[in-house]
N, C-alpha and C positions, 0 to 999 in steps of 0.2 A: 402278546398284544401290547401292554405294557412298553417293551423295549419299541415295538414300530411304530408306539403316538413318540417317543423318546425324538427317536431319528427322525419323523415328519415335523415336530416342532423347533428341533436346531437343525435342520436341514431345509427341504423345501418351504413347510410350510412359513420359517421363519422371514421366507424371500417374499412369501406371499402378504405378511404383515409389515416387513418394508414399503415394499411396494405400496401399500394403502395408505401408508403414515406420511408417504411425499419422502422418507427418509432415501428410498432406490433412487429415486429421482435425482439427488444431490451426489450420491456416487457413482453414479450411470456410467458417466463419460470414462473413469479411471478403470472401477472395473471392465467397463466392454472390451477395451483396448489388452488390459491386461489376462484378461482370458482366453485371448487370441492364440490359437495354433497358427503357426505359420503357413502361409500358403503362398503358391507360386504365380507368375505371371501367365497369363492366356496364351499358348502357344509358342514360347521360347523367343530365340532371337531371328528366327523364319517362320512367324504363324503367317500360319494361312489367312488370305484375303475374302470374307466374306460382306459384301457391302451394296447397300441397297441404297435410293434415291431416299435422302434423309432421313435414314437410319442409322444402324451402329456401323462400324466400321472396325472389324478384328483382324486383328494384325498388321495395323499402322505402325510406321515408326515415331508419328510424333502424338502418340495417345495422352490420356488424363496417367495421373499419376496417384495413387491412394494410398494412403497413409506414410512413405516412404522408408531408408531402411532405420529411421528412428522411431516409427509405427507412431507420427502423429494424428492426434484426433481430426475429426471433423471441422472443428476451430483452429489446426494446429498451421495457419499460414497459407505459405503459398504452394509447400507440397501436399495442404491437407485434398479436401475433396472441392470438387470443382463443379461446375454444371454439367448435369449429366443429362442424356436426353434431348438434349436441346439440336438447334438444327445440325450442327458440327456432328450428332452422335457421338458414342461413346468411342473407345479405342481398344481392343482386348487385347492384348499379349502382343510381340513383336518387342523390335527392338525400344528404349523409352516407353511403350507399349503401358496401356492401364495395368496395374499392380495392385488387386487386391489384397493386402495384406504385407506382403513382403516380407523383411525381417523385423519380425517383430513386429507387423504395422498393422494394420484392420483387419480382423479375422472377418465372420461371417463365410459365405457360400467359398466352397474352394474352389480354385479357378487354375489348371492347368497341374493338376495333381495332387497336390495338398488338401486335406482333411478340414475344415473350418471349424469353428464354435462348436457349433450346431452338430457333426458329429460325436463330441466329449464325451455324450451320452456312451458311446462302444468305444473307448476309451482301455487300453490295451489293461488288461487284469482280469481280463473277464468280462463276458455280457452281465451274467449274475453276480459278480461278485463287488467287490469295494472299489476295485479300479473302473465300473461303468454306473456307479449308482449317483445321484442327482447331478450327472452333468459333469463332475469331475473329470479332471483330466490325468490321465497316467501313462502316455505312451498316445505313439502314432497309432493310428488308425489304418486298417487293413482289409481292403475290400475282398480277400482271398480268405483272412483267418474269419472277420467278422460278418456272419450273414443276417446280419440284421443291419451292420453297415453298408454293406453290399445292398441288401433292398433298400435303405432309405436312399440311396445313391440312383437307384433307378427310379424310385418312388419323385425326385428329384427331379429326373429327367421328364418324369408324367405332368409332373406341376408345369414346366415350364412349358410343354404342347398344348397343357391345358390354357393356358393363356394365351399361347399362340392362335388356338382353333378359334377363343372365343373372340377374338379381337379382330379376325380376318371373315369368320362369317359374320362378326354383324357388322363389316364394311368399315372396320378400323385396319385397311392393311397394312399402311405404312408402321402403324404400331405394332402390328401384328407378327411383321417380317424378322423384326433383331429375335423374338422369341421361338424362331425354327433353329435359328443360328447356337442357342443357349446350349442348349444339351450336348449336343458335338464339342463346342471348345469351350465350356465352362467345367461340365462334370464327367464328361466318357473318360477324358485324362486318370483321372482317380479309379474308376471304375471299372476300365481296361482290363489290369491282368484279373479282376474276378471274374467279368467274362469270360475270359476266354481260359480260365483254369475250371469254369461249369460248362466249358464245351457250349457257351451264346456267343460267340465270337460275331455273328453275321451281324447284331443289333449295329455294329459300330459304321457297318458298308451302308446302312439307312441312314441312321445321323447323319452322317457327311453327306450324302445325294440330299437331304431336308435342306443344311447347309449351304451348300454351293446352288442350289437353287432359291432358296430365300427371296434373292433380289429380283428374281425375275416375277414374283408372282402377281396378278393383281386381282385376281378371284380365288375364293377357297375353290374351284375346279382343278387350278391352276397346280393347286399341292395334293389335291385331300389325296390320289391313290398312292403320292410316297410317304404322308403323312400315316395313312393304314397301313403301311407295311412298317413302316418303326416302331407304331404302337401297339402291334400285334405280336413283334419282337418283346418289345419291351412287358408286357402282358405272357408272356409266355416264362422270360428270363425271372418273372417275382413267383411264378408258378412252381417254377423247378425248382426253387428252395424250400427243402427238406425242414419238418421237425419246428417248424417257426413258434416259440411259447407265446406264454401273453406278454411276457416282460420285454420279449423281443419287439413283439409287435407294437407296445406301447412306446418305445424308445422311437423306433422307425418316428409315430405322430410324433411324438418331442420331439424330433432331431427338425421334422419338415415345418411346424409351429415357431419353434427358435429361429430356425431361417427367414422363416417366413418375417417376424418382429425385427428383424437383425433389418432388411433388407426396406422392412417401412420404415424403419426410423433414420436409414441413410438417404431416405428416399425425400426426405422432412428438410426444410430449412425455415425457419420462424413459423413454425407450424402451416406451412405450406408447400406441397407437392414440388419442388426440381427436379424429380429425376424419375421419369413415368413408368420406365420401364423399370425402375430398380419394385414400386410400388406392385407393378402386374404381376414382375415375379413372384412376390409374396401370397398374391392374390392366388394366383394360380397352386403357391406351395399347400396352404389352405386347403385346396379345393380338395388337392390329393389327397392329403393328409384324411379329410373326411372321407371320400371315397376308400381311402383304405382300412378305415376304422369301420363302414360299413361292412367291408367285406368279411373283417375277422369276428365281425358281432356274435358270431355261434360259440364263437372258443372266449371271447370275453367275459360273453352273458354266462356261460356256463360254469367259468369259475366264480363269476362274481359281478353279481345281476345288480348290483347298487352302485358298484364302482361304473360300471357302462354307461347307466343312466346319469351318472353325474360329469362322465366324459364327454360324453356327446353334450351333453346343456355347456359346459365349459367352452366348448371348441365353437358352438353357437355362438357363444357372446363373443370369443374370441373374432369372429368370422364377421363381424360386424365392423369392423376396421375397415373393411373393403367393401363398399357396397356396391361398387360397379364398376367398371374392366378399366373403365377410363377414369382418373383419382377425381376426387371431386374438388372444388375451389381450395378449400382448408381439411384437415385432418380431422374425421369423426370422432377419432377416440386420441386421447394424448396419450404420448411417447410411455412415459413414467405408469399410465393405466393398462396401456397394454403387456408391456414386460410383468404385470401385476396378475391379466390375465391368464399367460401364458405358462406363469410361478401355479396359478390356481389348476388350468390342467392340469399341471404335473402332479397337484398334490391329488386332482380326482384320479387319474391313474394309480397314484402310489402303492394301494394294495395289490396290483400286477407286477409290481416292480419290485417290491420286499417281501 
């Protein structure tokens, strides 16, 4: 006991007393940057064209361009970040194509194969061991060796349908559309050969029909029965992973939590909304992230009924960021409180994790 207050107080919890001092808040910008896994552009130098009437547009040649390969910040010029969302939409992979991260440049969500931030958590050393514990980084990420990367990877995919659904039944479709397009060419890239090394290979023939129909739709009629057949894939593919612990399943929420913070705060400029969809994604990673801590609540609570309770009250407050599909004028919670947040989960999980 002894040794794991050791490790929560110079490890997570020490992120969590940052964070509250406004101390995280002044190194935000260097570390975000610098914790970055590399990741790749959206669809190479032929992605595919998905694009809807003032929506995103993937696989442009003349896309945004993010972080560069000198992995400038958000301030970092004129390769930093740009307005996103706006009526031009975004541009995902292609040639000049948006470049999440690049070399060296903004981690966060991976995008055309590459692992992000956010999965560091299964960071190659092991799930349990020193190379995956608070977020560290040790090695690429593998959605064949890692099954708990591999679920959050699909867990991933769920956040982003989850925002897609809610955005297009309550009659936000043009918002709603870039978010069928997500999971097909932001995360199936990465996630690929785990399917199809667990024999779910067919999940990827849904994505792409979600995909290439996006732009046409203007009622959730217009998607919902290939929208149920991806999700029932996808809902099946988290099924067939074997053996899942609690530390596994706890990383999975860290992993989709961190994304979710990563993607509001890029989402942010002078504390207000530019880039809507970057915010829904978050919203939606959220949603999952809860739904999937509902689901394992039996093997949580079982090993440890106080840790749960303080997870779920965490992921609460956490979840407060978002209050509604569509971002609101100004940011609910600032930037520096939330990463503060998101440090406090971790430490309510920690006893699943150590």
């Amino acid at each position: 006991m002894t040794h794991q207050k050791l490790k929560l107080w110079t490890g997570i919890g020490m992120a969590t007393l940052l964070a509250s001092s406004g101390a995280f808040a002044d190194q935000h910008e260097d570390q975000h940057h610098d914790e970055m896994m590399n990741s790749g552009s959206h669809g190479g130098e032929e992605g595919e064209h998905y694009q809807e009437e003032g929506g995103e547009h993937h696989g442009g040649e003349k896309g945004e361009h993010h972080g560069g390969e000198s992995g400038e910040g958000r301030e970092g010029g004129e390769s930093g970040k740009k307005d996103e969302g706006g009526e031009s939409g975004e541009s995902h992979g292609g040639e000049s194509g948006e470049s999440h991260g690049g070399e060296g440049g903004e981690g966060g969500e991976a995008h055309g194969g590459g692992a992000g931030a956010a999965f560091s958590y299964f960071a190659t050393g092991g799930e349990g061991g020193e190379g995956g514990e608070g977020g560290e980084t040790g090695g690429a990420v593998s959605a064949v060796k890692s099954d708990g990367a591999y679920v959050a990877m699909l867990q991933m995919m769920q956040g982003h349908l989850m925002a897609a659904r809610e955005l297009i039944k309550s009659g936000d479709v043009a918002e709603g559309r870039p978010h069928l397009t997500h999971p097909w060419v932001e995360v199936y890239p990465m996630a690929d050969a785990g399917l199809d090394s667990r024999g779910q290979d067919e999940l990827g023939n849904h994505l792409k029909v979600l995909a290439e129909k996006a732009g046409q739709v203007e009622k959730w009629g217009d998607i919902s029965e290939e929208f149920q057949a991806a999700w029932v894939d996808l809902e099946k593919a988290v099924k067939a992973v074997d053996g899942q612990s609690a530390a596994s399943v706890s990383k999975v929420v860290l992993a989709l939590t961190k994304q979710a913070v990563l993607e509001y705060d890029e989402a942010l400029e002078d504390g207000r909304f530019v880039a809507e969809h970057e915010y829904q994604d978050g919203r939606g990673f959220v949603l999952a992230a809860g739904d999937y801590l509902q689901k394992k609540q039996g093997m949580l609570k079982k090993q440890n009924k106080e840790a749960w309770r303080d997870a779920v009250k965490a992921l609460d407050k956490l979840q407060k960021a978002w209050p509604t599909a569509i971002p609101p004028e100004q940011a609910v919670i600032a930037v520096p409180d939330l990463y503060a947040a998101q440090a406090r989960l971790e430490l309510a999980l920690a006893p699943y994790l150590y």
